[in-house]
OpenMM code with the backbone's topology and positions (N, CA, C; nanometers):
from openmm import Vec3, app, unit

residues = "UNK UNK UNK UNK UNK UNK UNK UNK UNK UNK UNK UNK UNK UNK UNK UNK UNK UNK UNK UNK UNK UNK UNK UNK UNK UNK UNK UNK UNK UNK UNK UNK UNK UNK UNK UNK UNK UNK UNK UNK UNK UNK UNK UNK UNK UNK UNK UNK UNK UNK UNK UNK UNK UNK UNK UNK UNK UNK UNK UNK UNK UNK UNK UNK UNK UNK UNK UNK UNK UNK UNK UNK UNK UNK UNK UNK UNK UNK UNK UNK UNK UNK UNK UNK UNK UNK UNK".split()
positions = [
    Vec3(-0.9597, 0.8746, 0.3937),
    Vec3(-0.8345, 0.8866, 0.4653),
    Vec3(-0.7186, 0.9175, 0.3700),
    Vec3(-0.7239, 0.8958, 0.2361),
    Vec3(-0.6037, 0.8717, 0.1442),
    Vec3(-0.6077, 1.0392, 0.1439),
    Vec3(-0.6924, 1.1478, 0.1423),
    Vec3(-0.6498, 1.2428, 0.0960),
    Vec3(-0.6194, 1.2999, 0.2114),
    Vec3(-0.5996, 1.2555, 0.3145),
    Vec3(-0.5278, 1.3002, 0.4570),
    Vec3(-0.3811, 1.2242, 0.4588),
    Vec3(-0.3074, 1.1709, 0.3911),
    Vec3(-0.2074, 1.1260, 0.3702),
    Vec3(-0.1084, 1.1294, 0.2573),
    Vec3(-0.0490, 1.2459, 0.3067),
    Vec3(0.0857, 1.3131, 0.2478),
    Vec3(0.1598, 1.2203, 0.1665),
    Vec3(0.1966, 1.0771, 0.2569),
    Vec3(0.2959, 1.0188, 0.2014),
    Vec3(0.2753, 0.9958, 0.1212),
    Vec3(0.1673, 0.8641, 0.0716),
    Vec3(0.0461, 0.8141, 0.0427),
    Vec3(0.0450, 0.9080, -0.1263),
    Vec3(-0.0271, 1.0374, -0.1021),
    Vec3(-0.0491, 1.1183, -0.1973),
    Vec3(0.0588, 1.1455, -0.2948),
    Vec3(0.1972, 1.1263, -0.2398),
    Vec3(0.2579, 1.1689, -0.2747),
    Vec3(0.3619, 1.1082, -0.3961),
    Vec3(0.3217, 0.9868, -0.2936),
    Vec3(0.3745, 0.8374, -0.3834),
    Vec3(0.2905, 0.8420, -0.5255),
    Vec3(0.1676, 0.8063, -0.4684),
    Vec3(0.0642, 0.7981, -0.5826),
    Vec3(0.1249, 0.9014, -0.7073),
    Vec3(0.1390, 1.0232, -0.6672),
    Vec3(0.1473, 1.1628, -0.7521),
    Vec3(0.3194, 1.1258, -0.8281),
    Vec3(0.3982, 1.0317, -0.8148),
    Vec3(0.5791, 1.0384, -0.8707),
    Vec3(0.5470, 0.9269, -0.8613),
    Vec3(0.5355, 0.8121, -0.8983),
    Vec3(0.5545, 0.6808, -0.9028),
    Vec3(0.5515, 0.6766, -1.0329),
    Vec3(0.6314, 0.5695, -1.1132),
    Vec3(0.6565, 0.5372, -1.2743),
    Vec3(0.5266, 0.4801, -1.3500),
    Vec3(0.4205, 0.4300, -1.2164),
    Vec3(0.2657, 0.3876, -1.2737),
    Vec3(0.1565, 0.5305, -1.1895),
    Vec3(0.1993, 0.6287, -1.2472),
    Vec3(0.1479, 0.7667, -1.2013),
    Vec3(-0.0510, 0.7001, -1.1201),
    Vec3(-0.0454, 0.7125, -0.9710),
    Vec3(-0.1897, 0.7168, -0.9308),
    Vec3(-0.1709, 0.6119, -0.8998),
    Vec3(-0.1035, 0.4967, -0.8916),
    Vec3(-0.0496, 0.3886, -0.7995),
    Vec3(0.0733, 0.3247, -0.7124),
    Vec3(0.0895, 0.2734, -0.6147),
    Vec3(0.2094, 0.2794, -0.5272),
    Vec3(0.2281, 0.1148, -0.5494),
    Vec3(0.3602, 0.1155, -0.5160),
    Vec3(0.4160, -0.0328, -0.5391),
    Vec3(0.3554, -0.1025, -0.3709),
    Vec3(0.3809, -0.2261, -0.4069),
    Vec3(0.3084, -0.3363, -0.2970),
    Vec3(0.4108, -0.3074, -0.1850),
    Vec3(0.5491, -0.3335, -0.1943),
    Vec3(0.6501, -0.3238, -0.0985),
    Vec3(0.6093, -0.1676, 0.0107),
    Vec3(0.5115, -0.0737, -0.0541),
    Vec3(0.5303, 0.0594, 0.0462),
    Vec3(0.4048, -0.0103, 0.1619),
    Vec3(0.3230, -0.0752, 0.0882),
    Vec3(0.1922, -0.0854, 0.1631),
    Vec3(0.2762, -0.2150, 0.2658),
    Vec3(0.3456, -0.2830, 0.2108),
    Vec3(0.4268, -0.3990, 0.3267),
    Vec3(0.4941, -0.3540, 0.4239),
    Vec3(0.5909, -0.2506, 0.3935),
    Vec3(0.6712, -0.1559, 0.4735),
    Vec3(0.5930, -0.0638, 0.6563),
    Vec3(0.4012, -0.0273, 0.5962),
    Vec3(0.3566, -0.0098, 0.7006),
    Vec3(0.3771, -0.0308, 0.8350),
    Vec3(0.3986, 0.0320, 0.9196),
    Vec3(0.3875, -0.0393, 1.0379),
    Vec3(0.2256, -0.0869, 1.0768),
    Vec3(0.1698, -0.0573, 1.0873),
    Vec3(0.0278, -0.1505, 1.0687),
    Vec3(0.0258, -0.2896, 1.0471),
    Vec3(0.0372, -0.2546, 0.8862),
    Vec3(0.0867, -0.4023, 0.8102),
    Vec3(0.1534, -0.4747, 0.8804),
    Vec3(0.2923, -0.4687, 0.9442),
    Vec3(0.3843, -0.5412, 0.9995),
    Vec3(0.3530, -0.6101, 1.1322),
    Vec3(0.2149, -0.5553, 1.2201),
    Vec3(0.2071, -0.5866, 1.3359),
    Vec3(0.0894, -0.6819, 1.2820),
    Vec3(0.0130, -0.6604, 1.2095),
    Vec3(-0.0912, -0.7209, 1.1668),
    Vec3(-0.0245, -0.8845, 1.0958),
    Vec3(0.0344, -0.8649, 1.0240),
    Vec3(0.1271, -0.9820, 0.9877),
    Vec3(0.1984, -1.0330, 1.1125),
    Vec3(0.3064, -0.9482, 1.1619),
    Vec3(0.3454, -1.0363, 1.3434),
    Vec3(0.2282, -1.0921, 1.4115),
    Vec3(0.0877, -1.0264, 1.4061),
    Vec3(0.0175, -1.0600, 1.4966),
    Vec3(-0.0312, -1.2308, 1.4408),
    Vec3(-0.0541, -1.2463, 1.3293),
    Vec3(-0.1344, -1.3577, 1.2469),
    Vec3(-0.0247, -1.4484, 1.2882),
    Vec3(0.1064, -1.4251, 1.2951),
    Vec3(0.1906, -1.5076, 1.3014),
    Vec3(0.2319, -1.5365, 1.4507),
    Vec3(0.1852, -1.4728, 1.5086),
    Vec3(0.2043, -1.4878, 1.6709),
    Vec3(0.3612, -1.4317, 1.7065),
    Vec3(0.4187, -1.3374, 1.6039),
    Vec3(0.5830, -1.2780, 1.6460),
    Vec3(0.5470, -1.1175, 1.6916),
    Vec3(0.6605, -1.1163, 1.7578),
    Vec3(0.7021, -0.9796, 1.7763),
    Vec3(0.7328, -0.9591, 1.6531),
    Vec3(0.6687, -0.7635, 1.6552),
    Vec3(0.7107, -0.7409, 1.5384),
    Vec3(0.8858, -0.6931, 1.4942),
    Vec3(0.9238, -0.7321, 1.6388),
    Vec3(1.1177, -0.6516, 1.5958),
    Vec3(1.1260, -0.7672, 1.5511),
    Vec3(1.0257, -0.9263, 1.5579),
    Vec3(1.1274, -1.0555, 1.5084),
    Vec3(1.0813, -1.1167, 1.3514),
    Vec3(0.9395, -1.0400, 1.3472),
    Vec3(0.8227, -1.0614, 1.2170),
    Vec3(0.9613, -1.0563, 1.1254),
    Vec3(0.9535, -1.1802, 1.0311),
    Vec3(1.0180, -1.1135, 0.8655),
    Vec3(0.9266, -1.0255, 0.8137),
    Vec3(1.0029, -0.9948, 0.6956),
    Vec3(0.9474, -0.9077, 0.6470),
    Vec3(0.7629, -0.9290, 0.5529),
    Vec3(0.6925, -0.8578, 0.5526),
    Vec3(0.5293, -0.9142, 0.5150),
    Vec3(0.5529, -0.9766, 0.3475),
    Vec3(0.5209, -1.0683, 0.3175),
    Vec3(0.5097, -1.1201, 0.1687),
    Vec3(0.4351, -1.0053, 0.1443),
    Vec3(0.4542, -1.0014, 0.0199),
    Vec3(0.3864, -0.8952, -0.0651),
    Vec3(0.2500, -1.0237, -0.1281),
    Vec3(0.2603, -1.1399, -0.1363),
    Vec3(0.1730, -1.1998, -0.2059),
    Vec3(0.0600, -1.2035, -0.1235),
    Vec3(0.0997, -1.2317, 0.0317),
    Vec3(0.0210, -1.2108, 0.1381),
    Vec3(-0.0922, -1.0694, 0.1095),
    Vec3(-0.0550, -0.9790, 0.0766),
    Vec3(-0.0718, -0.8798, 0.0679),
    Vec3(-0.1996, -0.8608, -0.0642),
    Vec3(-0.1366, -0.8712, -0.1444),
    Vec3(-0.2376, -0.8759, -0.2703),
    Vec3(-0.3040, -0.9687, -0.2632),
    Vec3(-0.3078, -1.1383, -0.1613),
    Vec3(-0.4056, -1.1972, -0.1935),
    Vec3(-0.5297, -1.1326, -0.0986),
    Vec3(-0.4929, -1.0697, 0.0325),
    Vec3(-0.5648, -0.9480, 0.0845),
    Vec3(-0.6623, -0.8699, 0.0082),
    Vec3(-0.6047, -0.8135, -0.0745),
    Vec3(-0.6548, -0.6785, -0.1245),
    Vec3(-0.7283, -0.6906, -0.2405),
    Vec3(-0.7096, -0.8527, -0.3190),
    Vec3(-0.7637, -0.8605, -0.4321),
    Vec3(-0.9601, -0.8277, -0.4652),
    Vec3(-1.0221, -0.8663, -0.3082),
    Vec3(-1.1458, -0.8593, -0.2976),
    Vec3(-1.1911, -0.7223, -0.2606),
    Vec3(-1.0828, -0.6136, -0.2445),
    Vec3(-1.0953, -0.4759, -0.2012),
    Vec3(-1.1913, -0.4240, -0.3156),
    Vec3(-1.3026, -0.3474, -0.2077),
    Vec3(-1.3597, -0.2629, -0.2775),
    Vec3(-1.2946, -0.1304, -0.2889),
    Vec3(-1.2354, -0.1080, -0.1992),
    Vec3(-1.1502, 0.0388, -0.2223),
    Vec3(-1.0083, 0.0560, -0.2836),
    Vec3(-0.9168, -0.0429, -0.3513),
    Vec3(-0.8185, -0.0303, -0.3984),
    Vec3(-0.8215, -0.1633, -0.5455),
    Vec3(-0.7386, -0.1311, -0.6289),
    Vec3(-0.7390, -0.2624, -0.7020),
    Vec3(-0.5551, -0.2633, -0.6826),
    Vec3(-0.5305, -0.4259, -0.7158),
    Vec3(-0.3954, -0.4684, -0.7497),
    Vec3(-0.3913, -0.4609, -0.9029),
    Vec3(-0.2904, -0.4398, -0.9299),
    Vec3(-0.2206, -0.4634, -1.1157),
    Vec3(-0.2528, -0.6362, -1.1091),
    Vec3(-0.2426, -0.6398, -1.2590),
    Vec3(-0.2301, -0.8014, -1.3048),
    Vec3(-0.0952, -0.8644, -1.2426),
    Vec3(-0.0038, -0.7774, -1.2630),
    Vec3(0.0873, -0.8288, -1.1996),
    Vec3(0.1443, -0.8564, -1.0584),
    Vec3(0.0847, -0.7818, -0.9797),
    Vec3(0.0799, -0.7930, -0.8242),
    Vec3(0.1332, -0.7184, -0.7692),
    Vec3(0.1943, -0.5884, -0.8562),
    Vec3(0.3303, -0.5404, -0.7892),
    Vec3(0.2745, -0.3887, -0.7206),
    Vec3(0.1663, -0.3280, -0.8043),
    Vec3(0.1320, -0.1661, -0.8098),
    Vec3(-0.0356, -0.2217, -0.7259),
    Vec3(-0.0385, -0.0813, -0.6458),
    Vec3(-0.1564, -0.0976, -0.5843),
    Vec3(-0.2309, 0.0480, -0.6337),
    Vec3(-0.3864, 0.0682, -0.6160),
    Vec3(-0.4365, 0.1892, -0.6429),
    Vec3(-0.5447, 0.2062, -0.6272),
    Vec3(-0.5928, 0.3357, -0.6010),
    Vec3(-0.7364, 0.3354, -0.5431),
    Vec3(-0.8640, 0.3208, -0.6377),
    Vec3(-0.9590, 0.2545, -0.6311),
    Vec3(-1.0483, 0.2602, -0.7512),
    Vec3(-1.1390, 0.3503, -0.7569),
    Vec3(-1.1407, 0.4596, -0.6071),
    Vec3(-1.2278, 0.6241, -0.6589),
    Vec3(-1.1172, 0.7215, -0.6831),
    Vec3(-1.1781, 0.8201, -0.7202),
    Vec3(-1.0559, 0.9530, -0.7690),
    Vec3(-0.9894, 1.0256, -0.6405),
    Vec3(-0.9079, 1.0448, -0.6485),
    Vec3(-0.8451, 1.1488, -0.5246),
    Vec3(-0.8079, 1.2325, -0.5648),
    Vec3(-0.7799, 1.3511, -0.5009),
    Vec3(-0.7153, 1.4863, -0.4848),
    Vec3(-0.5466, 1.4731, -0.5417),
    Vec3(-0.5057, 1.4823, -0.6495),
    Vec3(-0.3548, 1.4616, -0.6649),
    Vec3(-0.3183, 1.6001, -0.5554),
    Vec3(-0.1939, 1.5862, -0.5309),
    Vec3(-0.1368, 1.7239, -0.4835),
    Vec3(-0.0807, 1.7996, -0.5944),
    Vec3(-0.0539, 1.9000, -0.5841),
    Vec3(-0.0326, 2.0101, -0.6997),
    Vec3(0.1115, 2.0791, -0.6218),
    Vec3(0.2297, 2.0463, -0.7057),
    Vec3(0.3240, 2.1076, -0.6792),
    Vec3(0.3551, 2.2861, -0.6639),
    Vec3(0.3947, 2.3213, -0.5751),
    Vec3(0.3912, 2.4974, -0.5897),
    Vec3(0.5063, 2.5297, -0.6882),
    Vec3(0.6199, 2.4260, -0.7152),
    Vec3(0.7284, 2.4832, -0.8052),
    Vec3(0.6600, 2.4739, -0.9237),
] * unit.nanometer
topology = app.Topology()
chain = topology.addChain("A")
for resn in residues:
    res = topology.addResidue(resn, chain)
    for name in ("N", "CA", "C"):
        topology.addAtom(name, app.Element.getBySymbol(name[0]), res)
């Protein structure tokens, strides 16, 4: 799915840890947000915003992404398609 996703790709491709996206984009999801409202039993117009720790303690057992040591950068652990700028 990641190489069907522009945003996603795109992040990965300009981010300051080049090939990984910060935790806050994957929180930002709307997915994420209903999935978190849902665990919590809120609407999501009333959900705060998703912990990011929530998040990485999620993902830490992922076979398809790893977290940084630090918790902050997320990334995929097979290779993807970077996009290739035309400029």
């Amino acid at each position: 799915n990641l190489e069907n996703d522009a945003f996603l790709l795109d992040q990965l491709n300009r981010s300051e840890h080049l090939g990984a996206v910060p935790i806050q984009i994957i929180c930002s999801f709307p997915k994420v947000r209903h999935l978190h409202a849902y665990a919590r039993n809120l609407s999501v117009s009333i959900a705060p915003n998703v912990d990011p720790q929530l998040v990485r303690i999620a993902l830490d057992a992922s076979d398809i992404v790893t977290v940084s040591e630090d918790g902050f950068w997320i990334s995929p652990k097979r290779p993807y398609h970077r996009l290739v700028s035309d400029a």
